[in-house]
VEXBAPA-479632 format. One line per field, with one value per atom (N, C-alpha, C, O): x, y, z; chain. Coordinates in steps of 0.05 Angstrom, whole numbers. Layout:
VEXBAPA-479632
X (X/...) $
Y (Y/...) $
Z (Z/...) $
chain (A/...) $
END
This chain:
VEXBAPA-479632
X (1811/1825/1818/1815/1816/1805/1781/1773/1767/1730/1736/1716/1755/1753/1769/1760/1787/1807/1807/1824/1790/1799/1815/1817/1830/1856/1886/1884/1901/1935/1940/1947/1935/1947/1930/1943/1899/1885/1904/1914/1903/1914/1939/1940/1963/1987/1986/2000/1971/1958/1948/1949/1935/1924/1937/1936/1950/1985/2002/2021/2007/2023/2014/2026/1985/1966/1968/1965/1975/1979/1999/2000/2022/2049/2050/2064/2040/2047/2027/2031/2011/1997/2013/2010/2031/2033/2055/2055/2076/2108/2092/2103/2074/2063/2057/2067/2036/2036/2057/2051/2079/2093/2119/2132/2118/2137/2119/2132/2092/2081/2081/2069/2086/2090/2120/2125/2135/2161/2164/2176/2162/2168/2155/2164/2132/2112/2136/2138/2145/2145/2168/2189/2158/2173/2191/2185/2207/2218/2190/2168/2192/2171/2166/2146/2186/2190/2168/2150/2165/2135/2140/2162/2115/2115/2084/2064/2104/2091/2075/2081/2043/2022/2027/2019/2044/2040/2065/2072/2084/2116/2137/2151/2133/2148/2130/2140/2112/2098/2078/2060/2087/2072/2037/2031/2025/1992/1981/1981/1968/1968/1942/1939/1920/1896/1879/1889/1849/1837/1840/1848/1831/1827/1857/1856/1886/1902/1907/1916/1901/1909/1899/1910/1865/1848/1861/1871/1863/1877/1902/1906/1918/1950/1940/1952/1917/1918/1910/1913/1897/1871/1900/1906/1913/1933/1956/1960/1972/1991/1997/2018/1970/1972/1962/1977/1952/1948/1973/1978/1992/2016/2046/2066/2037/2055/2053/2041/2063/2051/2060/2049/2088/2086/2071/2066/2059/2034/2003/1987/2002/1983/1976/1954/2003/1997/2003/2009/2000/1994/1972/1968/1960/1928/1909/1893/1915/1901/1901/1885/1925/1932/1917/1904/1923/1907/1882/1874/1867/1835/1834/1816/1849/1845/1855/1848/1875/1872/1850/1846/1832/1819/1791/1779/1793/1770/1771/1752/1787/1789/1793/1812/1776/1790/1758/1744/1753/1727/1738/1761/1717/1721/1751/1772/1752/1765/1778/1798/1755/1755/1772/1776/1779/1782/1822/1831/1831/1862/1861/1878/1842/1845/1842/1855/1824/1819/1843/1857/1853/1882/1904/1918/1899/1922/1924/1944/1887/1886/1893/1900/1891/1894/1923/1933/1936/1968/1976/1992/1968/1972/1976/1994/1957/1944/1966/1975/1981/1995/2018/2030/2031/2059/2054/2072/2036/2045/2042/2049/2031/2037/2059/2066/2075/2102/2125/2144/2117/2134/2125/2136/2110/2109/2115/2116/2117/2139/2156/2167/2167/2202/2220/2240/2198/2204/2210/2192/2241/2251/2245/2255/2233/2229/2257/2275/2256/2285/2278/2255/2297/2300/2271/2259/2260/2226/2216/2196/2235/2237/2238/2226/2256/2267/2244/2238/2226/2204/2187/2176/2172/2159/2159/2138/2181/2190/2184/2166/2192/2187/2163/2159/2138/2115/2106/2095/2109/2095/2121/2128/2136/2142/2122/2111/2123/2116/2083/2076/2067/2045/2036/2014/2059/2050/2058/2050/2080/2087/2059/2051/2043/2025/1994/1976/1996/1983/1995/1980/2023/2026/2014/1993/2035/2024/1997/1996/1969/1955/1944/1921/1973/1958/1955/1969/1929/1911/1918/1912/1935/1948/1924/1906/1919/1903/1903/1924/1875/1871/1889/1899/1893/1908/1941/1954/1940/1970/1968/1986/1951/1951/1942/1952/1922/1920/1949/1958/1962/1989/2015/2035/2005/2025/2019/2035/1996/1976/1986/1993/1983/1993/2017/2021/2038/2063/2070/2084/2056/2058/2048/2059/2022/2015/2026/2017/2043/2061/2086/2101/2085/2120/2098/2095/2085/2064/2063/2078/2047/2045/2066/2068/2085/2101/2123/2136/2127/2125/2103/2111/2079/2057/2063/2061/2069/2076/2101/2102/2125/2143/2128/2133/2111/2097/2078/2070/2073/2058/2075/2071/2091/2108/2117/2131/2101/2105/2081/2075/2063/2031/2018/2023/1993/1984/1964/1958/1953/1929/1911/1903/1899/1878/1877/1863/1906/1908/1918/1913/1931/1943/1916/1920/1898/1875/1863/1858/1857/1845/1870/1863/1894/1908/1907/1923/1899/1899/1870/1865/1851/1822/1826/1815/1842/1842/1851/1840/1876/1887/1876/1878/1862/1851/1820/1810/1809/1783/1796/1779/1813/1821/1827/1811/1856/1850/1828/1823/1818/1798/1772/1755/1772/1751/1767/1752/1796/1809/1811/1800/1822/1822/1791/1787/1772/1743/1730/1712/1736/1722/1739/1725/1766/1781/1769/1761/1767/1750/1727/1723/1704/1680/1680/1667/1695/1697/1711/1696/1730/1744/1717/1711/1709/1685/1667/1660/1658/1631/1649/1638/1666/1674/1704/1727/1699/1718/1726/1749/1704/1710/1718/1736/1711/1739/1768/1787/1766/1791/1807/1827/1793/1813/1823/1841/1805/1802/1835/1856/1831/1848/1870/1895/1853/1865/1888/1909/1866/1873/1880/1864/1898/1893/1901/1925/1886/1894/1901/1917/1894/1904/1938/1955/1944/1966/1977/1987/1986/1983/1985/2007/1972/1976/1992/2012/2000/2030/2048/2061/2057/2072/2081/2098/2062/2070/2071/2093/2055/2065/2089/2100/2094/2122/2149/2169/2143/2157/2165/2186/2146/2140/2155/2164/2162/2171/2195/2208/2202/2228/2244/2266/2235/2247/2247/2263/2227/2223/2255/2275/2249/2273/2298/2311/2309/2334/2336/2357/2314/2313/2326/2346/2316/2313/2344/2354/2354/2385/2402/2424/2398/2420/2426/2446/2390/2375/2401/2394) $
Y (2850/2833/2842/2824/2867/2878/2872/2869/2873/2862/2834/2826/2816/2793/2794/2787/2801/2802/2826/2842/2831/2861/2869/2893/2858/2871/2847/2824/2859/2849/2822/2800/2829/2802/2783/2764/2780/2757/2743/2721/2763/2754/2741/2719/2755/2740/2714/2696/2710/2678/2661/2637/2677/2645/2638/2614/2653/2649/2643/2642/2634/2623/2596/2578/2591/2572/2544/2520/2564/2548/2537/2514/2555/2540/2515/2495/2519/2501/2475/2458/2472/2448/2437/2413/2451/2454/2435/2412/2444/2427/2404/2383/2410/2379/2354/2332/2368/2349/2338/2321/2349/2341/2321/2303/2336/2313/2289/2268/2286/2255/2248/2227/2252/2238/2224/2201/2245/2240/2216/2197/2215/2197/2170/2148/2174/2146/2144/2122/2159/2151/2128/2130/2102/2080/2085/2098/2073/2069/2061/2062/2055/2061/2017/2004/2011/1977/1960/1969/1945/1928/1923/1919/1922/1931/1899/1894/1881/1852/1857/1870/1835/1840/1817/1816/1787/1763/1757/1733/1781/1774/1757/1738/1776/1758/1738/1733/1726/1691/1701/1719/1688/1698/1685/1662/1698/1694/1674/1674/1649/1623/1620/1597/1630/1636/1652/1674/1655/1676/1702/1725/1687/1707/1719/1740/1709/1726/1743/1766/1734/1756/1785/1805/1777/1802/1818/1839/1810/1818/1831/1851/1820/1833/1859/1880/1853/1874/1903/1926/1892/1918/1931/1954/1917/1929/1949/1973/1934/1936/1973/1985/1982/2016/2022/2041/2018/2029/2032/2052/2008/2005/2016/2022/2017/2040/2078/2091/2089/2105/2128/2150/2111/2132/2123/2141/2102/2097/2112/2126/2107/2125/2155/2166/2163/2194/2204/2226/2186/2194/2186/2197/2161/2156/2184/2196/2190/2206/2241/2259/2238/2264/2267/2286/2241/2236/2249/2269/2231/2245/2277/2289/2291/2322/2332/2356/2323/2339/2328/2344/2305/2285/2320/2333/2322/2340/2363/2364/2382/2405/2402/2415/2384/2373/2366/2347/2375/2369/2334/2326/2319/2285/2285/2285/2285/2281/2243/2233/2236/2214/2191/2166/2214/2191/2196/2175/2211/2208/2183/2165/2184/2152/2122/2101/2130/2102/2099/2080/2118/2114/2099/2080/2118/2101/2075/2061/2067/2044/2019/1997/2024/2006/2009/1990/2024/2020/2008/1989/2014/1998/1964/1949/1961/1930/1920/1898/1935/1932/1928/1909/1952/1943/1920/1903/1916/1889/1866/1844/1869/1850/1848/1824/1864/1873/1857/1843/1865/1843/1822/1810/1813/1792/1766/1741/1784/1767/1774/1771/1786/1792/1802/1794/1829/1846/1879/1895/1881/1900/1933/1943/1941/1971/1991/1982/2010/2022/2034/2041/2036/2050/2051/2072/2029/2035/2057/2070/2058/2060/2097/2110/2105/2125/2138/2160/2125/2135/2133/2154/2128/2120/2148/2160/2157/2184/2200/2217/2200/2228/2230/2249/2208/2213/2230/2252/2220/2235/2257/2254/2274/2291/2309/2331/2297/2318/2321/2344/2302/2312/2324/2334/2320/2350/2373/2391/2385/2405/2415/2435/2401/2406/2415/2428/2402/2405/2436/2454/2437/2464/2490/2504/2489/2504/2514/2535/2493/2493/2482/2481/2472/2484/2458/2438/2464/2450/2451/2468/2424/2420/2410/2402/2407/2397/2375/2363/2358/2334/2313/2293/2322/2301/2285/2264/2314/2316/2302/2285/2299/2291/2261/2243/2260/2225/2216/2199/2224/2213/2209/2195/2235/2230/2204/2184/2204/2185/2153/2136/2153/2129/2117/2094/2137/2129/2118/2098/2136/2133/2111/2102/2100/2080/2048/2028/2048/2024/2022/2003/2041/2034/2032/2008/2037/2032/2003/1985/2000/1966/1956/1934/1963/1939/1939/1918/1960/1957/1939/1932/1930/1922/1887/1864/1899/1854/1842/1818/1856/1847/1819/1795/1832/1812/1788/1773/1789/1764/1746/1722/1758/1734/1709/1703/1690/1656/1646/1623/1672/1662/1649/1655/1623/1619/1639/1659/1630/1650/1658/1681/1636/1642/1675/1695/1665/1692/1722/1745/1712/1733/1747/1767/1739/1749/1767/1791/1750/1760/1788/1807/1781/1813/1832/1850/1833/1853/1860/1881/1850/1866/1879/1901/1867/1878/1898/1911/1906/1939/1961/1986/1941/1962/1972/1994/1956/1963/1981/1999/1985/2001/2025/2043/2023/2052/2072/2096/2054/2071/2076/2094/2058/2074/2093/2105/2103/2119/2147/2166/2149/2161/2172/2196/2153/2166/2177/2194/2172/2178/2210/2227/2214/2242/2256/2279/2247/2268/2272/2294/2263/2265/2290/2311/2285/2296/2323/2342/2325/2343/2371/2394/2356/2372/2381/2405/2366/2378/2396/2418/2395/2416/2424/2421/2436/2458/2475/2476/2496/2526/2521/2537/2499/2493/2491/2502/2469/2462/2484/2488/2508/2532/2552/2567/2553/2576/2588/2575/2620/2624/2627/2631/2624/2624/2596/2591/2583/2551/2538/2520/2542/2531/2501/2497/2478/2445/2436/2418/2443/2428/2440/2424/2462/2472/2460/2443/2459/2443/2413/2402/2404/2370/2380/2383/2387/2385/2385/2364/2412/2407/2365/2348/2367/2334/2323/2313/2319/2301/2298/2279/2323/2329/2319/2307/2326/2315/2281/2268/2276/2241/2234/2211/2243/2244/2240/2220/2268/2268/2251/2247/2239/2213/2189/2170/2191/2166/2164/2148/2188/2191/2183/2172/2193/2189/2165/2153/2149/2127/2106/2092/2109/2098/2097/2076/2120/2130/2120/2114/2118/2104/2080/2069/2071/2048/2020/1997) $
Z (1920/1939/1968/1984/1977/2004/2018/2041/1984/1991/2002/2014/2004/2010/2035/2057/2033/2055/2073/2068/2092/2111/2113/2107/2119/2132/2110/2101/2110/2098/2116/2108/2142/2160/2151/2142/2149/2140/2111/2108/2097/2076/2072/2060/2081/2087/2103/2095/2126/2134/2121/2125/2098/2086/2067/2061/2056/2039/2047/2031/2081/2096/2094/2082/2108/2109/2079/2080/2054/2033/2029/2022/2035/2029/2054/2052/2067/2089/2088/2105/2074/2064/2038/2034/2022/2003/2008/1999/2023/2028/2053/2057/2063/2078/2061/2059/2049/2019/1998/1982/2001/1975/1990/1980/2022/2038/2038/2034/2041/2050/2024/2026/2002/1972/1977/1982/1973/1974/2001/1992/2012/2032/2026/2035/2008/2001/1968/1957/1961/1927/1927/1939/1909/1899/1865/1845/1870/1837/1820/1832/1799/1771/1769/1763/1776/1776/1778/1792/1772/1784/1804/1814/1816/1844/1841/1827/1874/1865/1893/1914/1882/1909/1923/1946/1910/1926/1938/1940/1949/1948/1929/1934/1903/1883/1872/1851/1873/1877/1838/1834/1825/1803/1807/1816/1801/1802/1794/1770/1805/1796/1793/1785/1794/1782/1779/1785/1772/1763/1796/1795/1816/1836/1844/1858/1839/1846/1819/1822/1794/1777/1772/1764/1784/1786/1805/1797/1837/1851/1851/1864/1837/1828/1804/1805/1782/1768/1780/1773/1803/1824/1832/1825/1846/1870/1855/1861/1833/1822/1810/1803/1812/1788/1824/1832/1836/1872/1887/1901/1885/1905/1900/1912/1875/1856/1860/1843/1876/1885/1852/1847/1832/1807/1788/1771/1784/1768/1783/1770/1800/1813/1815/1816/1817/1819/1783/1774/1774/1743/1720/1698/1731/1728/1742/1728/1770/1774/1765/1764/1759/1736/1709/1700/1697/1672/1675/1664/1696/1702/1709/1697/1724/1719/1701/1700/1678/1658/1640/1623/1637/1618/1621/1604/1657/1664/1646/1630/1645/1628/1602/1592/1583/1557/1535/1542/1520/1508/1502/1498/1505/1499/1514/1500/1539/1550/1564/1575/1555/1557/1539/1541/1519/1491/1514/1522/1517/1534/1553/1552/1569/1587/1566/1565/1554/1536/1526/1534/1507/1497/1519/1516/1542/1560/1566/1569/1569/1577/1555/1563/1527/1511/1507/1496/1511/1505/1530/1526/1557/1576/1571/1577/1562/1554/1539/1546/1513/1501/1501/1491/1519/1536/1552/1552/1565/1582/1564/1572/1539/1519/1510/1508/1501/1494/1512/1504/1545/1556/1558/1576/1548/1555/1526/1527/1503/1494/1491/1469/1509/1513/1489/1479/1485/1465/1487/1494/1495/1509/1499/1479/1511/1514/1527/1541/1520/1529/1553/1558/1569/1595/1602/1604/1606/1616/1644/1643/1667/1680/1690/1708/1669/1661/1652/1661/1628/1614/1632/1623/1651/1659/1685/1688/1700/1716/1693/1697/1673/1658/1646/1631/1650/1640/1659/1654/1685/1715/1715/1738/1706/1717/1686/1688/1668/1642/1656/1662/1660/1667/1695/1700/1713/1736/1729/1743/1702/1687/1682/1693/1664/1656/1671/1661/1698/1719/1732/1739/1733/1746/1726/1725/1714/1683/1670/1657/1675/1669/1640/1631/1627/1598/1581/1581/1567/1561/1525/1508/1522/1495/1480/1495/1453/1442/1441/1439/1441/1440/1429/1440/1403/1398/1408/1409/1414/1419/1450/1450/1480/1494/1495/1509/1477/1469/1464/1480/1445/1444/1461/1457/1488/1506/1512/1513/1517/1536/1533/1549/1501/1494/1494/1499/1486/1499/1524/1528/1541/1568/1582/1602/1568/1569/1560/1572/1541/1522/1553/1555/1572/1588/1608/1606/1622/1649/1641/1651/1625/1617/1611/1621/1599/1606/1632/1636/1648/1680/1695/1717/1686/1703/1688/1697/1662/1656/1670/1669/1685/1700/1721/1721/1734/1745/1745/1763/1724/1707/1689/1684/1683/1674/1682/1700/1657/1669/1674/1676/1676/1688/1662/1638/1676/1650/1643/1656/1620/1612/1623/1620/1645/1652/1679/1680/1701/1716/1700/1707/1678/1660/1641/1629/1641/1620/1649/1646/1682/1692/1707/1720/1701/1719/1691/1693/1676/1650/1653/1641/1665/1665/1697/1702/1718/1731/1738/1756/1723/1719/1707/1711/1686/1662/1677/1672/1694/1706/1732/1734/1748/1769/1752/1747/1744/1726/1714/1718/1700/1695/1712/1710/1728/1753/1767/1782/1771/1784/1764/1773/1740/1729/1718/1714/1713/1705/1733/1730/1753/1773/1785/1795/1782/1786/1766/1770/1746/1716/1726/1718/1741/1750/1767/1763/1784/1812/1798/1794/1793/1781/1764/1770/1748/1729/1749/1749/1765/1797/1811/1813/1818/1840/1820/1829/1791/1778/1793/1802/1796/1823/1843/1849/1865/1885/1884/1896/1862/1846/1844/1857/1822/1811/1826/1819/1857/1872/1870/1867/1874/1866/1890/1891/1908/1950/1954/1965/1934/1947/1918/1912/1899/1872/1877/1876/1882/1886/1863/1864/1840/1817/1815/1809/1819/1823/1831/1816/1863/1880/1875/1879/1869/1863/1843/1857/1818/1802/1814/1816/1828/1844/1855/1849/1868/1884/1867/1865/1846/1824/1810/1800/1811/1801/1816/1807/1841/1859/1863/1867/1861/1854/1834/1838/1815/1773/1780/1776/1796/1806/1817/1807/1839/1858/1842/1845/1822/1811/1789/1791/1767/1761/1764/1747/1800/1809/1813/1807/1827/1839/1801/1799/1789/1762/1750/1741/1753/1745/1763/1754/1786/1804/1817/1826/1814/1813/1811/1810) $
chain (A/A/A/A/A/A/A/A/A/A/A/A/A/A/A/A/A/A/A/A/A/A/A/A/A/A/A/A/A/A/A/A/A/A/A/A/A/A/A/A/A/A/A/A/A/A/A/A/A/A/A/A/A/A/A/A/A/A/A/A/A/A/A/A/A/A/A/A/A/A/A/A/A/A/A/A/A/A/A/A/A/A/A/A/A/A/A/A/A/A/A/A/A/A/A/A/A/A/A/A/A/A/A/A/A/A/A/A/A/A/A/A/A/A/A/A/A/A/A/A/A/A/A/A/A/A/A/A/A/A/A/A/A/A/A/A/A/A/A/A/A/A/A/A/A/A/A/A/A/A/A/A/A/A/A/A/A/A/A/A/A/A/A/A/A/A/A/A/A/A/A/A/A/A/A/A/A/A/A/A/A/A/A/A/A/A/A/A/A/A/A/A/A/A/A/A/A/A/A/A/A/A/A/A/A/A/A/A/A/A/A/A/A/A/A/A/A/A/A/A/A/A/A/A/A/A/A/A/A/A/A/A/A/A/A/A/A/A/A/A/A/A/A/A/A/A/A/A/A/A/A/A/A/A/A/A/A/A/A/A/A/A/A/A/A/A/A/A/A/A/A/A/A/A/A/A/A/A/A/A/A/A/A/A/A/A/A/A/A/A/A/A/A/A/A/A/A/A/A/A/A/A/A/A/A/A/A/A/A/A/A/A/A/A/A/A/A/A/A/A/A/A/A/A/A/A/A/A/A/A/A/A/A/A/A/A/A/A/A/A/A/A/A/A/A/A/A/A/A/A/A/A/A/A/A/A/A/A/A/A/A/A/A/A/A/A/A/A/A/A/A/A/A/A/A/A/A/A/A/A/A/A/A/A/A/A/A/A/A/A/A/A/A/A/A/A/A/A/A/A/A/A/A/A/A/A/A/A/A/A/A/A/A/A/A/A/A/A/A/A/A/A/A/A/A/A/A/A/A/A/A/A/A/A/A/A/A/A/A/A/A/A/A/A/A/A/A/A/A/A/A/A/A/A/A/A/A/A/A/A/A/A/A/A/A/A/A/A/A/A/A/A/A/A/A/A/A/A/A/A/A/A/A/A/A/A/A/A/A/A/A/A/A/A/A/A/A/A/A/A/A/A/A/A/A/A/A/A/A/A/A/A/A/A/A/A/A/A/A/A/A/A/A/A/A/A/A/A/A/A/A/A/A/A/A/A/A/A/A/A/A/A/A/A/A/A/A/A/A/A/A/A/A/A/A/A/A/A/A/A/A/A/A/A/A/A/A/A/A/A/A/A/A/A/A/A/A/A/A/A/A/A/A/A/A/A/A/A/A/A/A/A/A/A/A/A/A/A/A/A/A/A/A/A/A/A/A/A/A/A/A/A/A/A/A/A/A/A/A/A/A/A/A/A/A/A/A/A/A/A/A/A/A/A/A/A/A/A/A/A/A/A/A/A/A/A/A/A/A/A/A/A/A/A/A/A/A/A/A/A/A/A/A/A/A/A/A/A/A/A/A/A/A/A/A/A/A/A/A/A/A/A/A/A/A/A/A/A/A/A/A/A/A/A/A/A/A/A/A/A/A/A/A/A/A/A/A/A/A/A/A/A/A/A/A/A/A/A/A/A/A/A/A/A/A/A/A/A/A/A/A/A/A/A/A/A/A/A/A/A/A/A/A/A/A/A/A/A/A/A/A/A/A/A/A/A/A/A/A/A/A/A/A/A/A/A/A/A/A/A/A/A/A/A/A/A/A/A/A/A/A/A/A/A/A/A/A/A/A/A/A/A/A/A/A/A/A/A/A/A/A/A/A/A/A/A/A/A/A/A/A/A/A/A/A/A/A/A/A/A/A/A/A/A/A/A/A/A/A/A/A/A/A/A/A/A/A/A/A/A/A/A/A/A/A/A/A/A/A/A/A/A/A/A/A/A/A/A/A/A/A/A/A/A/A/A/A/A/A/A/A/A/A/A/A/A/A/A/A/A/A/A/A/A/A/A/A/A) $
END
């Protein structure tokens, strides 16, 4: 630790330096984080053809800031995971599925509720580090994925087929360029990621967690 650090004062600075990015970061979440609810791109206006459904599916896992900060979770744990890829696929096809689910008005329980405690269980897992076995994370995945989607069909409901076929490719193609693209990035720059000065995957649990949290309360009092 000396070979790196000269002197004690360097060192206690940049351990100052962390925490203080650390609660910067987790206030600008908290201040952005929404309830888990569908969250509409046309003000309420259900999607009346192909170009707004694509559009509502792009926006809808983006404007959601607790669907978001848990797609992009997915992708750094997908990173540390042999076939890590097979956890997003899973998400994405249960995704697909819950918003099938509502949409024939087949009620899911407390969606809302599930949906905070997916994003608080996976910044746990982000703080923590720990790297459950495959299977067992495909299956969070998919759970997690059956209440995201059917949060994301609140908003299509009533649409005909044609905007409803195009906001279901449109979510399922954002996600997974968000989530495959954090798994990318994640795997190229591992050793930044882990540093032990600056641990960011740490770090982002934390916020994520934070996010889980609000979503949570917001959900319960909602």
């Amino acid at each position: 630790m000396f070979k790196t650090f000269p002197n004690l004062s360097q060192y206690f600075l940049l351990q100052k330096s962390n925490r203080v990015f650390f609660l910067g970061l987790s206030l600008l979440l908290l201040l952005m984080a929404q309830p888990a609810t569908a969250h509409h791109v046309f003000g309420g206006r259900t999607p009346a053809n192909f170009f707004e459904g694509f559009l509502s599916g792009l926006a809808h896992p983006i404007i959601g800031l607790d669907h978001f900060a848990f797609v992009v979770s997915m992708g750094l744990i997908a990173a540390g995971i042999v076939n890590g890829m097979g956890i997003i696929i899973a998400f994405l096809l249960a995704a697909m599925l819950g918003t099938g689910i509502h949409l024939i008005s087949f009620n899911l329980p407390i969606p809302e509720v599930a949906i905070a405690l997916s994003v608080i269980t996976i910044g746990i897992l982000l703080i923590l580090k720990k790297q459950l076995p495959l299977t067992i994370l495909i299956s969070l995945a998919t759970v997690a994925g059956l209440f995201h989607g059917y949060a994301y069909g609140e908003s299509i409901m009533g649409a005909e087929m044609t905007p409803l076929i195009s906001y279901l490719a449109g979510f399922t193609v954002i996600q997974m360029v968000i989530a495959g693209a954090t798994m990318k990035l994640a795997q190229s720059f591992q050793q930044t990621l882990e540093n032990r000065q600056l641990p960011l995957i740490k770090y982002s649990g934390f916020a994520v967690l934070a996010i889980g949290v609000i979503a949570l309360s917001s959900a319960i009092t909602g």
